[in-house]
Structures are given as C-alpha cells and as structure tokens.
C-alpha positions, 0 to 999 in steps of 0.5 A: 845708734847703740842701745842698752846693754846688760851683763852678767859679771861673772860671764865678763872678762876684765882685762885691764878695767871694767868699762873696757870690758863693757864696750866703754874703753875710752871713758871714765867715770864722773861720778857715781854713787850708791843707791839701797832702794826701798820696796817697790821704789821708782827712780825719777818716778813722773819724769822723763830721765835722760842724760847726754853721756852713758850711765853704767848700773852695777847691781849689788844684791836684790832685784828690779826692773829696768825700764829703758825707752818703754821696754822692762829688764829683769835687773839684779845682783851681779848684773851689769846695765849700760844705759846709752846716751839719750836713752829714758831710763828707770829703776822699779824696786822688787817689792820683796827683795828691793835692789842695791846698784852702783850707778856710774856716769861715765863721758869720753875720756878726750886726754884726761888722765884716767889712772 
C-alpha cells in the first residue's frame, strides 16, 4: 500500500497536468477548496479524519505540520502533500506564520471526461 507523499513544486515536472506529476494520472478532482489557517489551528481537531480516495495539500504560503497516521511533516508554502486513501490525516497551524493550502480531493477518473 502506498503511503504519503511530499513534493517540492519547483523540483516537479508538469508535463501535461499536476496530478500526473504527482503519481495521480488517472485521477481528477472532486472538489477543493482554500483554506487560510489561524495560528496554531488543527484541522478536524478530536476526530479521526480519514477519507476512501486521495487527498492532495497545496501550500500556498506559510507553515504547519502534517500529522499522518501519528508521524509529524514539516508542511509550507510550495509544498505538495498526497494524503493516501485510508490514511488519518491532519493539518497544525505554525503559530507565527500560519498556512495557506489548497486541498483537492481527487477519486479515479473510471471514463469521465477529465478535460
């Protein structure tokens, strides 16, 4: 089973879209959104937050720490974070200087047109 991926953007090389150049090829995104995180904010703080598809983390600016199955990554601006299926997941705001991402939620695409 795969686990967790992080990427630099600027070390990435985006052929034809970014999910294929994150090992996502035949996937497209369900929906998305923008979040501006508050110092020292937790995403799902007291739940257990998982989801049965990818989710792919796009830091903006900023920085915070990616807790994924109990493990802690170092998560900022310019940064890329797959987040596997099944995989317990969340986002801790730096206290100082708090993150922007974009999260994706992304399922196999199975003959939707992904244009």
């Amino acid at each position: 089973m795969r686990s967790m991926r992080l990427y630099k953007i600027n070390e990435i090389k985006v052929e034809k879209d970014l999910l294929s150049a994150i090992s996502l090829s035949n996937y497209v995104v369900i929906r998305g959104g923008v979040h501006v995180y508050k110092p020292k904010e937790e995403s799902h703080k007291g739940e257990y937050h998982v989801h049965d598809h990818p989710e792919v983390f796009i830091g903006i600016k900023g920085e915070a720490v990616m807790i994924v199955n109990g493990r802690k990554y170092r998560f900022s601006g310019g940064d890329i974070i797959v987040i596997e299926t099944g995989e317990e997941h969340h986002v801790v705001a730096d206290e100082s200087n708090p993150i922007t991402l974009v999260w994706l939620d992304v399922r196999k695409n199975e003959g939707r047109n992904s244009n």
